[in-house]
C-alpha positions, 0 to 999 in steps of 0.5 A: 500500500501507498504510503500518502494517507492514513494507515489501516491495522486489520485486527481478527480474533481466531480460532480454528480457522484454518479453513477461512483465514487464508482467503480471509486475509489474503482479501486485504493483503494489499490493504493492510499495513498491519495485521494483529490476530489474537488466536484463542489457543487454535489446534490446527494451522491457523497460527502458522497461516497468519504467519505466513501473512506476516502477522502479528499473533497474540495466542491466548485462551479462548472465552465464552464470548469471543469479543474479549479477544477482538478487543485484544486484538483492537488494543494490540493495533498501531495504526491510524484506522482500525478494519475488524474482521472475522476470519469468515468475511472476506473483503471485496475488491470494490470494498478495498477500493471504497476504504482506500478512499477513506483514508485518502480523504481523511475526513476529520468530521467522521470517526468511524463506518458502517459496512454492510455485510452479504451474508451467505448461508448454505451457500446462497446470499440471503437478500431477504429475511432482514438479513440484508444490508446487515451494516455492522461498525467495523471500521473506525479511526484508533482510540475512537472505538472498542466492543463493549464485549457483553454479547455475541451480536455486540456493535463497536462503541465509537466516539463521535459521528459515523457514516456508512459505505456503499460496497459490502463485506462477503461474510462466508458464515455457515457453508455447511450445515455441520458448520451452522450447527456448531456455532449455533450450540456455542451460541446457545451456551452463552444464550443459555447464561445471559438468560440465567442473569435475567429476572423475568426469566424466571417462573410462567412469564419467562417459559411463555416468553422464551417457549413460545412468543419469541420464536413463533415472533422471530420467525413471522417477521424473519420469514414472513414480514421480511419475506425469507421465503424469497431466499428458497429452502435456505430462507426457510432453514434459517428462520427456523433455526434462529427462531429456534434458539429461544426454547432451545436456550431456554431449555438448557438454562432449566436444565443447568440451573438444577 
């Protein structure tokens, strides 16, 4: 990269990614002055190709909820703007193209960007079921942002105004439905702890919520009012698996509460 504008760290949090990190950072080889990856203890090669790329690796445990380790990796970065990935997305050239913008212009007024994100479920882009634009805060200047590192399907936090972008990240999330099954259950695992926390969880109101009105919710507006239908089967699959999580969740907080 040209050295006449702002510098770019690109900061990922990993674990056993072997089979995304390759394509991941080799999507943002020419866009990246720096690379920091905190790797929460991966037994495969994932360590040894971000090597490769010449990053920066911080090995560590890995917790309940991964954001910790993003957070690491934020605070580990050393350059002007902050991009975070995650080892499944994977930046497009027209996206490349839009940031090298950015730090071209240096717009001083603005702090940080929303991406929009495809998501590709199963292999096909879900357009509808309110899982497009899909814009997540992934790119902001450095010591203007961080992860308030409570939840899975956190936002950045940055400090001052933001925009957005026009061209999106590929997020390459569930190929396989083996693949989906086992993020949800790790999902799960921390649902199932958040709901422990809650008050109202607790006695009939918490059963009917987590039981019956959120999933038959979730799943009305995912597939009907936000037309999932018009993504084939996949549409179908994934509404009914997110919709799902709520009396599963449930379920295994009753269950690690005896």
């Amino acid at each position: 990269m040209q050295k006449n504008h702002h510098t770019l760290s690109v900061v990922l949090a990993t674990y056993n990614e072997e089979k995304n990190i390759n394509d991941c950072l080799t999507s943002v080889m020419d866009l990246a002055d720096e690379i920091v990856i905190v790797d929460g203890g991966s037994t495969d090669k994932t360590v040894e190709i971000t090597e490769s790329f010449g990053a920066v690796v911080i090995k560590t445990h890995n917790p309940q909820i991964f954001h910790v380790n993003k957070q690491k990796a934020i605070d580990r970065a050393s350059k002007d703007w902050i991009l975070q990935l995650d080892a499944d997305e994977r930046v497009s050239g027209e996206l490349a193209q839009e940031i090298v913008g950015i730090l071209k212009e240096n717009e001083r007024s603005i702090n940080g960007f929303w991406i929009p994100r495809k998501n590709y479920f199963l292999g096909r882009f879900l357009m509808k079921g309110g899982q497009y634009p899909d814009y997540s805060l992934r790119l902001y200047r450095r010591g203007k942002g961080k992860l308030p590192q409570r939840d899975v399907h956190e936002q950045a936090v940055v400090e001052g105004r933001v925009g957005h972008l026009q061209n999106p990240l590929i997020h390459m999330a569930d190929p396989t439905f083996g693949r989906y099954i086992l993020r949800f259950n790790r999902y799960i695992d921390l649902f199932a702890t958040q709901i422990a926390e809650e008050e109202n969880a607790k006695g009939v109101v918490g059963a009917l919520r987590y039981l019956l009105i959120s999933p038959l919710w979730w799943f009305t507006m995912t597939y009907v009012r936000h037309k999932g239908f018009m993504d084939s089967w996949q549409g179908f699959v994934f509404s009914f698996f997110s919709a799902l999580r709520f009396p599963v969740a449930y379920i295994k907080y009753l269950r690690d509460r005896k």
